[in-house]
Phi, psi and omega in degrees: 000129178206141193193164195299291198255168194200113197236126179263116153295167160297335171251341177197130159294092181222144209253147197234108154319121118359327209232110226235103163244117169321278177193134151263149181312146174258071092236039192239160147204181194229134208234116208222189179213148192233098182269091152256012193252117159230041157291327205264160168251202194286158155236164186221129157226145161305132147240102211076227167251000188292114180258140200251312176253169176215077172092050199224140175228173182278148354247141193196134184239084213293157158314150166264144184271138160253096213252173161283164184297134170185161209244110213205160181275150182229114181254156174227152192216135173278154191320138188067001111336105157255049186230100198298133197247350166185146187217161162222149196248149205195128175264096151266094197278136155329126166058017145256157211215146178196176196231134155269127203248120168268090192224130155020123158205107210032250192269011185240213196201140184224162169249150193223146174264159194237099150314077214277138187280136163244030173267129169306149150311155173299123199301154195089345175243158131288169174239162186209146141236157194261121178232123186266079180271014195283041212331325174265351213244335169084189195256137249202137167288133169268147139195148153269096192265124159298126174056212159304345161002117211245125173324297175324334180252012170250175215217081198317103177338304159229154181244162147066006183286120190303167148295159179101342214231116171266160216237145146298165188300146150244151196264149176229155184296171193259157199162160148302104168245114173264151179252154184208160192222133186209163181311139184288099156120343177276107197237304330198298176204116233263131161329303237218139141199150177255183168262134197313121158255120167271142145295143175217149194308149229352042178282148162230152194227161143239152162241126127289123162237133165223148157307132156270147157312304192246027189204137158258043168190097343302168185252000169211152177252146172241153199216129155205132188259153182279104160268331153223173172044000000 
C-alpha cells in the first residue's frame, strides 16, 4: 500500500491522504487518481498529455494535480510504457475536482472518472463517501462509532454496500470517530475497527475498502483521501 502518510493499528490498516485543498485557482480544476485495482501492475497516469501520477499501485490515493480546465483522456499506463493499457475521456471544468478511478474487470483493470465534492458540508459536519472495492470480501456495513459507543448498540452509517460500488457523500456531525467495517448485516464479525480518527467541520472525505493483501485478519483495508480541507 503506498501513500505519503500512513497510520497502521492493530485491527486495520488506514492509510491517511496528505493532501490539505483549500481552493483552486479560478481557472484550474483538480484532478488526483484512486488506484483500486490490483490487477493492474504499477502505473503512471495522464491526464491529456499532462502526467498526473507516477509508479502508483492499489491502495492508493493520490494528491491533486492542478491542471487547465479541458474536455480530454485520462490515460493510464504501466510504468515504463508508453502504450495506455486502459482510459477515460472526461469534461474536466474550472474549479471542479475528480478522481481517475482504476479498478478491478475480470482479470483486467478499467479506468472510470469520479466527480468529487467540492462544496463544504452544513456547519458543523464533514461529509464522506465509501467507495467499495472490496471484491472478495463482498458487501460490507459502514459505522462511525463515537466515544464508547459499543458496535452492537450503532447503527451503520451505510449498510449493504456491494463491492464495485461508490456511495454518494453523506453529511456526518464533525468527531472523534473509529470506524469499523463488518459483514453486511452482521456485527458478531465485525472485519475492521480502527483507533479513533478526527473529523473536522468542513473536511470532505472518500474512504477505499479494498480487500487486504497479506493478511485475513482483517481481510480489508480503508485508504482516506482529502477531497477538501
Amino acid at each position: 500500500m503506498r501513500i505519503a502518510t500512513a497510520a497502521c493499528v492493530a485491527l486495520l490498516a488506514v492509510l491517511t491522504g496528505c493532501q490539505t485543498i483549500q481552493s483552486s485557482s479560478p481557472t484550474q480544476t483538480l484532478v488526483r487518481v484512486i488506484d483500486a485495482s490490483y490487477n493492474a501492475p504499477a502505473v503512471s497516469v495522464s491526464v491529456g498529455t499532462t502526467p498526473i501520477a507516477t509508479n502508483i499501485a492499489a491502495a492508493t490515493i493520490t494528491n491533486y494535480a492542478f491542471l487547465p480546465p479541458q474536455n480530454t483522456t485520462a490515460s493510464v499506463y504501466p510504468t515504463g510504457s508508453t502504450k495506455a493499457t486502459a482510459s477515460a475521456a472526461g469534461n474536466f471544468l474550472v474549479n471542479e475536482q475528480h478522481s481517475v478511478f482504476i479498478t478491478d474487470s475480470g482479470t483486467s483493470y478499467t479506468a472510470t472518472i469520479l466527480t468529487d465534492q467540492t462544496t463544504l458540508p452544513p456547519a458543523g459536519d464533514f461529509s464522506l463517501r465509501i467507495v467499495q472495492q472490496a471484491i472478495n470480501t463482498g458487501a460490507v456495513d459502514v459505522y462511525l462509532l463515537s466515544g464508547s459507543t459499543a458496535l452492537a448498540d450503532a447503527k451503520p452509517l451505510l449498510s449493504a454496500i456491494p463491492a464495485q460500488t461508490a456511495s454518494a457523500y453523506v453529511n456526518v456531525p464533525a468527531g472523534s470517530y473509529t470506524i469499523a467495517v463488518t459483514p453486511a448485516g452482521n456485527i458478531k464479525s465485525a472485519y475492521t475497527s480502527t483507533a479513533p480518527v478526527t473529523f473536522s467541520a468542513d473536511q470532505v472525505r472518500t474512504f477505499l475498502i479494498m480487500d487486504a493483501q497479506l493478511t485475513t485478519n482483517p481481510p480489508v483495508t480503508v485508504v482516506i483521501g482529502n477531497d477538501l480541507n
